[in-house]
C-alpha positions in Angstrom: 123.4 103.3 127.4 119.9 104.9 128.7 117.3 103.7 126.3 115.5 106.5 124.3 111.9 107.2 125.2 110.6 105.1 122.5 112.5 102.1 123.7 111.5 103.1 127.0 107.7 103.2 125.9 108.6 100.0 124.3 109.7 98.0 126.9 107.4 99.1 129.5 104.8 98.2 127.5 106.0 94.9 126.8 106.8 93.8 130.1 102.9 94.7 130.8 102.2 91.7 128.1 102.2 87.8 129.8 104.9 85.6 128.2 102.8 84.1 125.5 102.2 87.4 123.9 105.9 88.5 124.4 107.1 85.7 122.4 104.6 86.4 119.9 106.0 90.7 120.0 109.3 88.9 119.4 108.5 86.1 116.6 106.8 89.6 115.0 110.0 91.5 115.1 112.2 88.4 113.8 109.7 88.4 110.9 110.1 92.5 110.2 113.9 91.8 110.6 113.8 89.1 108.1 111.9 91.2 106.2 113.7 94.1 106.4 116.6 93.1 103.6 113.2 92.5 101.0 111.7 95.7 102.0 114.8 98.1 101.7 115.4 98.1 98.0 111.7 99.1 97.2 111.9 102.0 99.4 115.2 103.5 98.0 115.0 102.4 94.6 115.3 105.7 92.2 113.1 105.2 89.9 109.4 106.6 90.9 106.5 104.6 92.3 103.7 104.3 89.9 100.7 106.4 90.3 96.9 105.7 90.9 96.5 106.3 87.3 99.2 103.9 86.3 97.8 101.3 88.1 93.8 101.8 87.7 94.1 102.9 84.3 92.7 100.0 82.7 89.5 100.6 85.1 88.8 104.4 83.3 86.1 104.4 81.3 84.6 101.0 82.3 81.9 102.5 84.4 78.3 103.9 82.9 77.2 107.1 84.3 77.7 111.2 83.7 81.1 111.8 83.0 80.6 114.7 85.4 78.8 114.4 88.7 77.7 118.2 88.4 75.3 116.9 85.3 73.0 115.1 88.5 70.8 117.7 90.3 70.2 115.1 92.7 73.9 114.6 93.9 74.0 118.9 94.2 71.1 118.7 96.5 73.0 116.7 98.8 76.1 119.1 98.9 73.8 122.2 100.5 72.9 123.7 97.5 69.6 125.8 98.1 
């Protein structure tokens, strides 16, 4: 079987690596193997992945200041306002 050219990229680039840092490419891809049977059921669950609102939503509103930048002249100065 000819290797596709990622595996090709792959393995060139890995024999370019001395031994001590290919064992360490391999203990990596044991570890995303292992991994791999934890990290499958989050990506194809069905049910949706929470937002940026969902999870900073406790934060909102906990900060002092214009609830509108536009309110600051200052800050417009800066955006090439003449």
């Amino acid at each position: 079987m000819t290797p596709s050219p990622i595996e090709q990229t792959l393995l060139n680039q890995f024999r370019q690596l001395p031994q001590a840092l290919q064992q360490l490419v391999i203990q990596f891809i044991n570890l995303l193997l292992a991994e791999r049977s934890q990290v499958t059921p989050l990506l194809s669950r069905s049910e949706p992945s929470p937002s940026v609102f969902d999870l900073a939503g406790s934060l909102i509103g906990s900060a002092e200041g214009p609830s509108d930048l536009s309110t600051n002249p200052d800050y417009l100065e800066g955006m090439g306002r003449e």
